[in-house]
FIKOLZA-1660 file (N, C-alpha, C; in steps of 0.1 Angstrom, whole numbers, plus 5000, padded with zeros to 4 digits):
% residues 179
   i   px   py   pz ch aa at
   1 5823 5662 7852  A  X  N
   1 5824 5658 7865  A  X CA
   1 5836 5649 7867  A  X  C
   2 5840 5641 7856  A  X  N
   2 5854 5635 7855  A  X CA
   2 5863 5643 7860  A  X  C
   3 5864 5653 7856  A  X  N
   3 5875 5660 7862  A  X CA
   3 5880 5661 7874  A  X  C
   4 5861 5666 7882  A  X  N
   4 5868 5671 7893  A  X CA
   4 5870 5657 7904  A  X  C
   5 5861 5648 7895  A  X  N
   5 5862 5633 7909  A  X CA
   5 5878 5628 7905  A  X  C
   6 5883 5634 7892  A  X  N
   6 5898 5631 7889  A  X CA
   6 5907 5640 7896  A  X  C
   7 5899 5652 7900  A  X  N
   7 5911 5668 7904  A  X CA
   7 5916 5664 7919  A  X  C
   8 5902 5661 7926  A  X  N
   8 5904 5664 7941  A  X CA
   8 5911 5650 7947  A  X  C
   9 5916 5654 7956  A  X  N
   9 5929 5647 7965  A  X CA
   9 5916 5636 7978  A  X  C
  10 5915 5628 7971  A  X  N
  10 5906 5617 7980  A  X CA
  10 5913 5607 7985  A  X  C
  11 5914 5602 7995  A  X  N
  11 5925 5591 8006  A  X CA
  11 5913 5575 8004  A  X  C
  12 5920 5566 7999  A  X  N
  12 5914 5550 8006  A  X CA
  12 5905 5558 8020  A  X  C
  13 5895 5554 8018  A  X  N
  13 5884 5552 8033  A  X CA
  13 5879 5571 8033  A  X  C
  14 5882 5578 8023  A  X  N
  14 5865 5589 8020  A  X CA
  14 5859 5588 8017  A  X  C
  15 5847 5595 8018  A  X  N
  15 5833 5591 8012  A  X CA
  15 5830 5600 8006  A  X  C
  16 5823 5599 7994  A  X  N
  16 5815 5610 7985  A  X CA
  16 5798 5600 7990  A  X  C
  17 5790 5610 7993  A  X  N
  17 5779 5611 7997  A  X CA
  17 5767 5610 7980  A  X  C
  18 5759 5609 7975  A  X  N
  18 5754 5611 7965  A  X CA
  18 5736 5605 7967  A  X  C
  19 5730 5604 7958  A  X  N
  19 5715 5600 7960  A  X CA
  19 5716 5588 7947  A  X  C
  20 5700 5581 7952  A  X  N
  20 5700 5571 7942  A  X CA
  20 5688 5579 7931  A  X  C
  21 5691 5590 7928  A  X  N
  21 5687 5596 7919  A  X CA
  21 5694 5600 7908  A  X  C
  22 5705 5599 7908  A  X  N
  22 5717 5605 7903  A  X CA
  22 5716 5598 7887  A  X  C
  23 5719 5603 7875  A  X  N
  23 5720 5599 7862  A  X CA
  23 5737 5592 7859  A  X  C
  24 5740 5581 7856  A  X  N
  24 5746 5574 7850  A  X CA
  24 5760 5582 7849  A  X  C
  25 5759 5589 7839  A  X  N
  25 5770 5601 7835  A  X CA
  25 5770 5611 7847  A  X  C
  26 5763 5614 7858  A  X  N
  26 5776 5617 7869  A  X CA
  26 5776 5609 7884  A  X  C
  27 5775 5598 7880  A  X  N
  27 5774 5589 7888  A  X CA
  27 5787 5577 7887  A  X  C
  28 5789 5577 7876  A  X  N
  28 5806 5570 7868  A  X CA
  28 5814 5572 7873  A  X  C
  29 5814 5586 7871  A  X  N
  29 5830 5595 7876  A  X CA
  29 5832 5588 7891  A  X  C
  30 5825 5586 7896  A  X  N
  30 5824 5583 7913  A  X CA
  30 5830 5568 7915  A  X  C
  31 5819 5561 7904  A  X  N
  31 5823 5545 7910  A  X CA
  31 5838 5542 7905  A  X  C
  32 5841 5552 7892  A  X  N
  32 5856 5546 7891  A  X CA
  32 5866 5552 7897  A  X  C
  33 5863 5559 7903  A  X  N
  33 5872 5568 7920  A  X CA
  33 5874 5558 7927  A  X  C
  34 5859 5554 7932  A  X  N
  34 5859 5543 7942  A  X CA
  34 5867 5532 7937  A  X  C
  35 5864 5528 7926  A  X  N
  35 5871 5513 7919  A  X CA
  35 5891 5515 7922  A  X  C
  36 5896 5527 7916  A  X  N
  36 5908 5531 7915  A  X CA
  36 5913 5536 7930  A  X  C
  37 5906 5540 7935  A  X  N
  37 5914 5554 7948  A  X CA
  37 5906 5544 7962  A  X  C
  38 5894 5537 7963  A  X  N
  38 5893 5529 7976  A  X CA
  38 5879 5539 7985  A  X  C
  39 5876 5551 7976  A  X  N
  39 5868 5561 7983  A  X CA
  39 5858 5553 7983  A  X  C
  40 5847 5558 7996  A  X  N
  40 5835 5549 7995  A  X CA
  40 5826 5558 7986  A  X  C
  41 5813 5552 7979  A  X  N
  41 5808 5563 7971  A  X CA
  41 5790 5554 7982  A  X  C
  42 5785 5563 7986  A  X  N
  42 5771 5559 7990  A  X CA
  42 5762 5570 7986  A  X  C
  43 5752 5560 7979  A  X  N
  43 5740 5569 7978  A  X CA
  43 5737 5570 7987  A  X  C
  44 5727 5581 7987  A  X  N
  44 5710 5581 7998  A  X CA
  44 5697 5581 7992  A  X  C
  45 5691 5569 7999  A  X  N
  45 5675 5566 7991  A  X CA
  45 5666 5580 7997  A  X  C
  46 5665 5590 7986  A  X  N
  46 5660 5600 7987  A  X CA
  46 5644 5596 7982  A  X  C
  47 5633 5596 7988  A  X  N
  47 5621 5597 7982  A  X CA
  47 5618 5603 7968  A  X  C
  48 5610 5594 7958  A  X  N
  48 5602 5602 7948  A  X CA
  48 5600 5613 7952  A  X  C
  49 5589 5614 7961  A  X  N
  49 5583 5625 7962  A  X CA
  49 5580 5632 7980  A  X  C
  50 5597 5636 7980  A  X  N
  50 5595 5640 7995  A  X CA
  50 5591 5652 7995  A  X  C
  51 5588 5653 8007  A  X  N
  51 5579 5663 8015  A  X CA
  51 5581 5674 8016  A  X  C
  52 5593 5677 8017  A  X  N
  52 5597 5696 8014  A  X CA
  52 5618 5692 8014  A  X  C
  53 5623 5703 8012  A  X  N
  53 5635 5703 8014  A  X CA
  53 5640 5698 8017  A  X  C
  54 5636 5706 8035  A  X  N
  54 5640 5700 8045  A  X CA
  54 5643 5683 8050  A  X  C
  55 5638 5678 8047  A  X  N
  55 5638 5665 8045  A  X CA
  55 5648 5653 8037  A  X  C
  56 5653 5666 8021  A  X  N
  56 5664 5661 8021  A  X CA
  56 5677 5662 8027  A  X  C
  57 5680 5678 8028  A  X  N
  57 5689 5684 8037  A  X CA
  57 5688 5671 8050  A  X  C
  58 5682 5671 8057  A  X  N
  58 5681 5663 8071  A  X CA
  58 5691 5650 8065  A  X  C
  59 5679 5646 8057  A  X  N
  59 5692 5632 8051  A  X CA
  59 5705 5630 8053  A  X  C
  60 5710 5643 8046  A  X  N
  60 5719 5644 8041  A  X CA
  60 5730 5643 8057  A  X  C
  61 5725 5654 8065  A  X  N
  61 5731 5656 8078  A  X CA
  61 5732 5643 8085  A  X  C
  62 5719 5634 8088  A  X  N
  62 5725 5626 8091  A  X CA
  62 5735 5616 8088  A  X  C
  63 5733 5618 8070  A  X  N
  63 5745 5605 8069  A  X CA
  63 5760 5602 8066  A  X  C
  64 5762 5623 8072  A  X  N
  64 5776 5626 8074  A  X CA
  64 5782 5619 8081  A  X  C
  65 5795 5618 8078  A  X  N
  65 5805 5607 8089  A  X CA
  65 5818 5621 8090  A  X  C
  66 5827 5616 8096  A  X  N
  66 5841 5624 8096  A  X CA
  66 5854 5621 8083  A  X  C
  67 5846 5608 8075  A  X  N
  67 5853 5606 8064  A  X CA
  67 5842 5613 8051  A  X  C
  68 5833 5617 8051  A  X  N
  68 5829 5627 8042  A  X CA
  68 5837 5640 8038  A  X  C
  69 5841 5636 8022  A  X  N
  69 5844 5645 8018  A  X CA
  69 5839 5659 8007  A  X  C
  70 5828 5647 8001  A  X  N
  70 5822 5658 7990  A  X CA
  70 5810 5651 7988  A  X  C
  71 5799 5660 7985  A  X  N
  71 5785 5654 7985  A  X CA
  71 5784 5657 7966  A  X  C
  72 5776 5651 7959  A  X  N
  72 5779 5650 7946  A  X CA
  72 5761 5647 7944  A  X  C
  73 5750 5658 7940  A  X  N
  73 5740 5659 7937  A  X CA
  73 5737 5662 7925  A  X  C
  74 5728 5660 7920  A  X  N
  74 5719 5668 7903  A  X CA
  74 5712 5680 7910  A  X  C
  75 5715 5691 7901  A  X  N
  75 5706 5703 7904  A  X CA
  75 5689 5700 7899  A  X  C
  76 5685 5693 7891  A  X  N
  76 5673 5691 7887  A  X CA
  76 5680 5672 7887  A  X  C
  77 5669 5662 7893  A  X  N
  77 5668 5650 7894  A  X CA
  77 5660 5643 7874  A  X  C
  78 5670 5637 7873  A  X  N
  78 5664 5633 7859  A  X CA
  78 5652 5620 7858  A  X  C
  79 5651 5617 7873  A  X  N
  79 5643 5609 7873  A  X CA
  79 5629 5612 7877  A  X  C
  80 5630 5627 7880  A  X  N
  80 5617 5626 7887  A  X CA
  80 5615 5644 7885  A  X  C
  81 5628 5649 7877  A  X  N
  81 5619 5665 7877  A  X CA
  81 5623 5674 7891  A  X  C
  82 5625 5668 7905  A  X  N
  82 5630 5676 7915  A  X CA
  82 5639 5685 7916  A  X  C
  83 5636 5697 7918  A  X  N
  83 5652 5707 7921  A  X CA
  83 5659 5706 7930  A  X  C
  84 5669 5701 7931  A  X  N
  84 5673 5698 7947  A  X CA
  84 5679 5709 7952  A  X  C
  85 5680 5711 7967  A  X  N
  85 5680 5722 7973  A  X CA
  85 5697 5726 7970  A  X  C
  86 5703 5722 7962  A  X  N
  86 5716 5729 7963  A  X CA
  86 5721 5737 7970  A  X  C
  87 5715 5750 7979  A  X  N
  87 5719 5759 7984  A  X CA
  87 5722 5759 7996  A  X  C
  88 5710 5752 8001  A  X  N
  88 5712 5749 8015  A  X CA
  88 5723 5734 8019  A  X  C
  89 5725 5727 8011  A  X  N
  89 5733 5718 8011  A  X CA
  89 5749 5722 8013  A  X  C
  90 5750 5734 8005  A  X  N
  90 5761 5741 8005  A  X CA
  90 5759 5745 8018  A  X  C
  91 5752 5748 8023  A  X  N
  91 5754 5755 8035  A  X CA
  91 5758 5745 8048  A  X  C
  92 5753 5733 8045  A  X  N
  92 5757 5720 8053  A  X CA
  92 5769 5719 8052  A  X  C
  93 5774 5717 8039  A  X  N
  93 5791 5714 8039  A  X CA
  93 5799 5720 8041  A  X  C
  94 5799 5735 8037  A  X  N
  94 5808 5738 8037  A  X CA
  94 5821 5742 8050  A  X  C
  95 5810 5742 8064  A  X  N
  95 5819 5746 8074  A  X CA
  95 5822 5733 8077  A  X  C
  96 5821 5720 8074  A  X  N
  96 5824 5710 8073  A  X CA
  96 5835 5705 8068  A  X  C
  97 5838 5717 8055  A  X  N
  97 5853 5713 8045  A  X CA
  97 5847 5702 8037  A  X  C
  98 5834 5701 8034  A  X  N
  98 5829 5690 8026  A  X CA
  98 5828 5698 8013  A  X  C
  99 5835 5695 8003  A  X  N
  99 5832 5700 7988  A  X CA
  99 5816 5698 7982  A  X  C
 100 5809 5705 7974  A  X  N
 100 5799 5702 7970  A  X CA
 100 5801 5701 7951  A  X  C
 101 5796 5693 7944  A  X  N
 101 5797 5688 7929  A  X CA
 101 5782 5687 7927  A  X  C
 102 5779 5699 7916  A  X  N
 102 5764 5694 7910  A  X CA
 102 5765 5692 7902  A  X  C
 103 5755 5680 7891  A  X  N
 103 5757 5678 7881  A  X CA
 103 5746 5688 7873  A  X  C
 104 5748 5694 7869  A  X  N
 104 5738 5706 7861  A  X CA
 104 5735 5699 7844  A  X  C
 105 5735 5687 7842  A  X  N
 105 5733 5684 7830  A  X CA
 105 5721 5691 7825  A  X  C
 106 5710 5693 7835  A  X  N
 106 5693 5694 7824  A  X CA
 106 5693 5716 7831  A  X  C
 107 5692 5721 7839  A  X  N
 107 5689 5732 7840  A  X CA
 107 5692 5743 7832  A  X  C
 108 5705 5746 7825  A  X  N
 108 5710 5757 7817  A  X CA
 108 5701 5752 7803  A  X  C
 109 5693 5765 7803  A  X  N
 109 5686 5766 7791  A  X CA
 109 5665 5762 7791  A  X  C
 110 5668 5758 7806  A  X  N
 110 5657 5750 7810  A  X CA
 110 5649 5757 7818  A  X  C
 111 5658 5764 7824  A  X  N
 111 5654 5778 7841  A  X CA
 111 5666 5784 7843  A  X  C
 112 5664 5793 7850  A  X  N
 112 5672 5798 7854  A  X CA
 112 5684 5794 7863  A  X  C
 113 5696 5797 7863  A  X  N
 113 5704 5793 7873  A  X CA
 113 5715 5803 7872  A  X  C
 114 5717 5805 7889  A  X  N
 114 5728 5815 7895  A  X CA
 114 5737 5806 7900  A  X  C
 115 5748 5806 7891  A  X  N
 115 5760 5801 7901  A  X CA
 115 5761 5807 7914  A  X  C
 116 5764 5821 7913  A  X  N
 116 5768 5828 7923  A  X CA
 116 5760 5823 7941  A  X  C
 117 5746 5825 7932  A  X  N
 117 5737 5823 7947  A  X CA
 117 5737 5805 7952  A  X  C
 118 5736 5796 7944  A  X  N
 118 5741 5784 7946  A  X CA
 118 5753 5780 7950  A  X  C
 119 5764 5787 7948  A  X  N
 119 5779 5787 7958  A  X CA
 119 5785 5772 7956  A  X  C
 120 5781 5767 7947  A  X  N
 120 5783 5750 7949  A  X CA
 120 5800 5750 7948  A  X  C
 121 5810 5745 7951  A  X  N
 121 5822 5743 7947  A  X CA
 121 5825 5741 7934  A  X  C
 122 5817 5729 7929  A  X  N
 122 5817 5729 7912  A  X CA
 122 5805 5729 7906  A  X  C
 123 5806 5733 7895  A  X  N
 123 5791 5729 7891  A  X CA
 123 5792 5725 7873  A  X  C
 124 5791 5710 7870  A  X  N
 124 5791 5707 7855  A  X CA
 124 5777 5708 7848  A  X  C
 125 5777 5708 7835  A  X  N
 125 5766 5710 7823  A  X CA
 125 5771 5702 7815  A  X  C
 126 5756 5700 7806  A  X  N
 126 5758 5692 7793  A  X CA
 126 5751 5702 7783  A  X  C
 127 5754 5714 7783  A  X  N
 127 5751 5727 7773  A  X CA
 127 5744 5718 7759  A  X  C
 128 5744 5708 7755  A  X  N
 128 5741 5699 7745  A  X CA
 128 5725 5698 7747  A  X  C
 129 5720 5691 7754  A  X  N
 129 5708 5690 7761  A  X CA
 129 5702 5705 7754  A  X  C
 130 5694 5715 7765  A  X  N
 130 5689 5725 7765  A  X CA
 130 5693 5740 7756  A  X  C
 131 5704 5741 7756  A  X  N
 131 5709 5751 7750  A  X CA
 131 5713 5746 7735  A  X  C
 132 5715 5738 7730  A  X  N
 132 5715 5729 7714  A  X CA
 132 5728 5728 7714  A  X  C
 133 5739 5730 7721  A  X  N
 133 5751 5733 7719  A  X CA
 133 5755 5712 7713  A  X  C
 134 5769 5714 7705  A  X  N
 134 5772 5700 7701  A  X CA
 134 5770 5690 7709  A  X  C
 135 5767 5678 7705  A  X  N
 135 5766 5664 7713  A  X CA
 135 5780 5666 7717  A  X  C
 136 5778 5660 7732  A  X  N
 136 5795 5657 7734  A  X CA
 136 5800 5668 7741  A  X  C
 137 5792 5677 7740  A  X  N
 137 5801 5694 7749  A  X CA
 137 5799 5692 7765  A  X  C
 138 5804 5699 7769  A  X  N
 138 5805 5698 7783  A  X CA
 138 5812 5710 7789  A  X  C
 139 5805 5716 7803  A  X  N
 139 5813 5724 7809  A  X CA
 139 5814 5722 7823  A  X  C
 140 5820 5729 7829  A  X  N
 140 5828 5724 7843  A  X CA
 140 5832 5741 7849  A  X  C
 141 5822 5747 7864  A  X  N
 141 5829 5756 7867  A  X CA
 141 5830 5755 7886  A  X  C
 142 5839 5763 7886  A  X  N
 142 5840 5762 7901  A  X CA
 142 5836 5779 7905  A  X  C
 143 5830 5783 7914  A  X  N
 143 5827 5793 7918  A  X CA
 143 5834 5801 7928  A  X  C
 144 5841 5796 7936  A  X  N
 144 5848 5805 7945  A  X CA
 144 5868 5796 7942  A  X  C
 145 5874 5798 7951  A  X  N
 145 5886 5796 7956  A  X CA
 145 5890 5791 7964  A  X  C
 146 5897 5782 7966  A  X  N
 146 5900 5771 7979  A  X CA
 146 5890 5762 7982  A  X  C
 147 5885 5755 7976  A  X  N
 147 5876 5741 7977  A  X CA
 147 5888 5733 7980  A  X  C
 148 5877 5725 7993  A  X  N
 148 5888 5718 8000  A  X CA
 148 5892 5705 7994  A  X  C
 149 5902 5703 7988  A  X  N
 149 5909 5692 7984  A  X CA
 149 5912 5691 7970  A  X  C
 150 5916 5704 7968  A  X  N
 150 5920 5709 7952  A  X CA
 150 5930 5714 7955  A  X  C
 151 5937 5710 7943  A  X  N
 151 5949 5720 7939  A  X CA
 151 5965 5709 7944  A  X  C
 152 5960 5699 7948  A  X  N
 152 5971 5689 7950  A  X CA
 152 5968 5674 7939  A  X  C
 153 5963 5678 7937  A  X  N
 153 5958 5663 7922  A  X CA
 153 5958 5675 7911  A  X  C
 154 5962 5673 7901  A  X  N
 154 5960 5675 7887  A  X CA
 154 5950 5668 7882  A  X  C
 155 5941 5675 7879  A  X  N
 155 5930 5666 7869  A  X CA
 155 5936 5661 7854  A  X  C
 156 5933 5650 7857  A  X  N
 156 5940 5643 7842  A  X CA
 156 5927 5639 7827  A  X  C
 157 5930 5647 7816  A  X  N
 157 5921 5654 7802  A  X CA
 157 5922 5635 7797  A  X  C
 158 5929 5629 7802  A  X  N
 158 5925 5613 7792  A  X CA
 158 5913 5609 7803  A  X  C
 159 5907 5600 7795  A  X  N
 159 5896 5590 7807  A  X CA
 159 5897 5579 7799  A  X  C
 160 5884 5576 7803  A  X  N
 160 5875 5563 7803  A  X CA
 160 5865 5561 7796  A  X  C
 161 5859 5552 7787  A  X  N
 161 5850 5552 7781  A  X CA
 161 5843 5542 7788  A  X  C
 162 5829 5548 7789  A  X  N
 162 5823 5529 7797  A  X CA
 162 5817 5523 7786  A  X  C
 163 5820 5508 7789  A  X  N
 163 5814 5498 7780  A  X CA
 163 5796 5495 7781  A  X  C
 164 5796 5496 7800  A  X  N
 164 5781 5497 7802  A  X CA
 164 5782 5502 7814  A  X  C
 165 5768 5509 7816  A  X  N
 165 5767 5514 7831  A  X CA
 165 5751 5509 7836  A  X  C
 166 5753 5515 7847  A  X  N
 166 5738 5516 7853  A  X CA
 166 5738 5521 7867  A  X  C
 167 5729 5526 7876  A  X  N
 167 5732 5531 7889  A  X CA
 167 5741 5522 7899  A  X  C
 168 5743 5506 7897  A  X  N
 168 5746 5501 7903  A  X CA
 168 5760 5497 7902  A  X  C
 169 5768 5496 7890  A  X  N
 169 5781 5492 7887  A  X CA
 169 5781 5498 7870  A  X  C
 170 5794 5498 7867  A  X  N
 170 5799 5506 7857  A  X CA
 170 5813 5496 7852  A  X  C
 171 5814 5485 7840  A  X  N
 171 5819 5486 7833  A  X CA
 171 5829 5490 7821  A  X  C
 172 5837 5491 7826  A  X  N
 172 5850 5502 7819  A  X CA
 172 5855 5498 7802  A  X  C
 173 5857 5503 7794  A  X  N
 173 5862 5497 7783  A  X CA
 173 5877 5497 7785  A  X  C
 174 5885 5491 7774  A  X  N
 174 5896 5490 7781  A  X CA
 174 5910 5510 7779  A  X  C
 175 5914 5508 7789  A  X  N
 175 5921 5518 7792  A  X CA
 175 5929 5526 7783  A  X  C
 176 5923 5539 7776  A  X  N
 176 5938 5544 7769  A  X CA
 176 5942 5559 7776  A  X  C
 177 5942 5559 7791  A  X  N
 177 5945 5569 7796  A  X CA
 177 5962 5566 7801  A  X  C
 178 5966 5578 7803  A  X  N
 178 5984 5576 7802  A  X CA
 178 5985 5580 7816  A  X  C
 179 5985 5571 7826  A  X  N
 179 5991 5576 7840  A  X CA
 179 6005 5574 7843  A  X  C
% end
């Protein structure tokens, strides 16, 4: 998910949209956007245990602005086991020009999942988890072509190690990335 909160072309005063469900590891990539680039990063207090879908989707619509650029969700919530509607969320953004980012760390290997029919703009994994693949692996795909605000940033392969995180602030160790 580094990559793509590193790839895409975000201005001082965008917003990446996200939930306070979100796990640590893709929840980073965001706050050190925000820390470096000025983007705003806001969760949304999604209920434990809401009521149907719909409910999140709704959320979500309301707390579009005209500086939303990419909503950044977990396909399965690690806190609580929820599938989040991924699909339909795509369907909110995208005539919007709003990128969608899921973090797929727990589902491959766990359930089933169709990129194709989920349409998300990107979609990362931690193949390590469920599939037994090496600690440390990771994959990153995009599903279609022309996601809006790609292809003018280079994603840059150095990062960041964090020293400490948590949902609320993130810690950086110190810098060996070459800008």
């Amino acid at each position: 998910m580094s990559f793509v909160a590193n790839g895409l072309e975000l201005n001082p005063g965008d917003e990446v949209l996200s939930t306070n469900h979100e796990h640590v590891g893709g929840l980073c990539c965001w706050q050190l956007a925000a820390a470096r680039r000025g983007i705003s990063l806001r969760q949304l207090p999604i209920p434990p245990l809401p009521m149907d879908h719909a409910q999140i989707v709704d959320s979500f619509r309301r707390a579009l602005t005209p500086r939303t650029r990419v909503l950044s969700v977990s396909h399965v919530n690690f806190t609580n086991g929820l599938i989040m509607p991924v699909r339909a969320l795509v369907e909110l953004a995208r005539p919007r020009g709003i990128a969608v980012v899921v973090d797929g760390a727990h589902p491959p290997g766990m359930m089933p999942v169709d990129l194709r029919a989920l349409d998300a703009d990107f979609y990362a994994s931690s193949p390590h988890k469920w599939l037994l693949a090496p600690q440390g692996s990771g994959c990153c795909t995009s599903v279609r072509s022309g996601v809006p605000g790609s292809g003018r940033r280079s994603p840059r392969a150095a990062g960041t190690t964090r020293a400490s995180a948590s949902t609320g602030s993130t810690t950086w160790a110190p810098s060996t990335r070459a800008d």
